[in-house]
C-alpha positions as CSV (number, residue, x, y, z in Angstrom):
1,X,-34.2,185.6,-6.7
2,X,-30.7,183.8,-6.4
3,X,-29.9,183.5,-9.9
4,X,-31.4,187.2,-10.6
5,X,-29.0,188.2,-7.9
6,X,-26.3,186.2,-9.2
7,X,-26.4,187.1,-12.6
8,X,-26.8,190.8,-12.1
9,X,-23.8,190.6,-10.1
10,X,-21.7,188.7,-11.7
11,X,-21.7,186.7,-8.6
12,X,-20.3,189.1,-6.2
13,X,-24.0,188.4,-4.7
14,X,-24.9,185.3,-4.0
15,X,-21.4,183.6,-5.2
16,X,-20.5,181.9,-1.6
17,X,-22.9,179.9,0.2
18,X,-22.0,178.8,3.6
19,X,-18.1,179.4,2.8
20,X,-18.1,177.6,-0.6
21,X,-18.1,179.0,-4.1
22,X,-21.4,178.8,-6.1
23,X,-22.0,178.4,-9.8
24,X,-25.2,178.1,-11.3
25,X,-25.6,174.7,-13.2
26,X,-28.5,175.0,-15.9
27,X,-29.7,171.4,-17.1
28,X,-32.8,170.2,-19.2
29,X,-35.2,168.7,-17.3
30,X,-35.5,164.9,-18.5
31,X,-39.6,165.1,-18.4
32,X,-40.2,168.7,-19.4
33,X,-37.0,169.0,-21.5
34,X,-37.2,173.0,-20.3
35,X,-34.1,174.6,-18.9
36,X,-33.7,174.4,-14.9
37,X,-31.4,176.3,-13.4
38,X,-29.8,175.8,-9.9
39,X,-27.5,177.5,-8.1
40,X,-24.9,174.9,-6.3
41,X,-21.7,174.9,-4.2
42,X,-18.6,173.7,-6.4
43,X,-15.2,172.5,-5.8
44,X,-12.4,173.2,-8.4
45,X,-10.4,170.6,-9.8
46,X,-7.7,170.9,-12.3
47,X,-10.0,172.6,-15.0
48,X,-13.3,171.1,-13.6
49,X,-15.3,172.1,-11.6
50,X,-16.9,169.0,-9.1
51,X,-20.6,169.2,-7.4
52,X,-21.9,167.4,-4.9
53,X,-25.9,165.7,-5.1
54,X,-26.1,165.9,-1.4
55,X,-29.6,167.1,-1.3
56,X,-29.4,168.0,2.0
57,X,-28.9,164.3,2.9
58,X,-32.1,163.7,1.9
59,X,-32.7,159.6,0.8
60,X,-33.5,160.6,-3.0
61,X,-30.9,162.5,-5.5
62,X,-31.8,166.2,-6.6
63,X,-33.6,166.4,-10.0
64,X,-30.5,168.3,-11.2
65,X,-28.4,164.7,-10.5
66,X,-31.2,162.8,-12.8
67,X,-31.1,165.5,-15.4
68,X,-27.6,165.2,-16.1
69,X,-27.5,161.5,-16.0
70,X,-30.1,161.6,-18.6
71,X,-28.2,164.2,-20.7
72,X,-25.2,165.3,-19.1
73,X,-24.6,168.2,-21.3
74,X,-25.2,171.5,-19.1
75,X,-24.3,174.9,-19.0
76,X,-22.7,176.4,-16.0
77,X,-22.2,180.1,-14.9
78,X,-19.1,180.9,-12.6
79,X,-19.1,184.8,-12.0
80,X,-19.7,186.1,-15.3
81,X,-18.4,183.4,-17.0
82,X,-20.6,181.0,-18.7
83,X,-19.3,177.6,-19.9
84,X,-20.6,174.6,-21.7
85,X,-19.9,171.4,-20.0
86,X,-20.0,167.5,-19.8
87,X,-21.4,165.8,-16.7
88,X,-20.0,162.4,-15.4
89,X,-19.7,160.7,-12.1
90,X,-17.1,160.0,-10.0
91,X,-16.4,156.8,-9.4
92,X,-13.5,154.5,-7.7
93,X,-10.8,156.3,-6.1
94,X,-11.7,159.5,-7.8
95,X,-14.7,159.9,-6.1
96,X,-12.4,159.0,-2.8
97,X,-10.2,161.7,-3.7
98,X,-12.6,164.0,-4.9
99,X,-14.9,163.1,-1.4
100,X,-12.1,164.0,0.7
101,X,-11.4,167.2,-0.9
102,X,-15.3,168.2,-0.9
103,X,-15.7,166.8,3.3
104,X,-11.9,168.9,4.1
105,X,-13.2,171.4,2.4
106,X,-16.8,172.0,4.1
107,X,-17.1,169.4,6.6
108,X,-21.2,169.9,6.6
109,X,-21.0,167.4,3.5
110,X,-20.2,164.4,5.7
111,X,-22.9,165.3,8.0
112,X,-25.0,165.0,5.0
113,X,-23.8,161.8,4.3
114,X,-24.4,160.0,7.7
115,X,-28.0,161.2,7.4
116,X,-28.7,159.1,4.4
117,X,-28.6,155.7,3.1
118,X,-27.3,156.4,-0.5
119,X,-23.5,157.0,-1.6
120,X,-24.1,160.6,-2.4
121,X,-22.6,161.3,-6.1
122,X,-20.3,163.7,-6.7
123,X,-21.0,164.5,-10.3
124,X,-17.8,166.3,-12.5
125,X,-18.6,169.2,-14.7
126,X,-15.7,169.4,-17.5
127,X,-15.5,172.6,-19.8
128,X,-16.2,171.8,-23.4
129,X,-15.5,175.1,-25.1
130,X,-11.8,175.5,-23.7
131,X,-13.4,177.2,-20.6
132,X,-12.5,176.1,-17.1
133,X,-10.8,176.8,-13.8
134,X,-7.3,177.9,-15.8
């Protein structure tokens, strides 16, 4: 129902979830190879756009996270824009940077992180077809 919503709309429904931005982020699934589609917060970076596997700070990564590590090209929807991208992790002081942006930003996400055991990934989505935050 979200991403019917969210598509019809162009996002004006369903394009903030609990004061962040959403995009949907469509991967293939690494088993079924079929399209899943997920709608997640985002936080813009330069022309990237940065999500965050939180998974409610749950002790596992969401399927999306393994998708892309398996084949990190994706398609993502912002508004009525859709935009091919390139997945990669965060790592080093990026992922510092990046984690203090997402935590300032909506401070939920650090909750998240003292519930679980893992380093939850932030995961960047870069535009491949010119697209991006601009």
């Amino acid at each position: 129902m979200h991403r019917w919503l969210y598509r019809s709309t162009g996002g004006v429904i369903g394009g903030r979830f609990r004061g962040g931005p959403v995009l949907l982020l469509t991967t293939v699934g690494r088993r079924t190879g079929l399209a899943r589609t997920r709608p997640l917060i985002y936080f813009p970076d330069g022309n990237a756009f940065v999500i965050v596997g939180s998974n409610g700070g749950r002790d596992v990564h969401p399927a999306w996270y393994f998708n892309l590590r398996s084949n990190p090209t994706a398609t993502i929807e912002v508004g009525r824009k859709r935009l091919r991208v390139k997945a990669r992790q965060a790592g080093g002081a990026e992922r510092d940077r990046l984690w203090q942006l997402v935590i300032r930003t909506l401070p939920f996400y650090a909750d998240y992180q003292a519930k679980t055991r893992r380093e939850i990934p932030l995961m960047i989505l870069e535009p491949q077809d010119g697209g991006g935050q601009g």
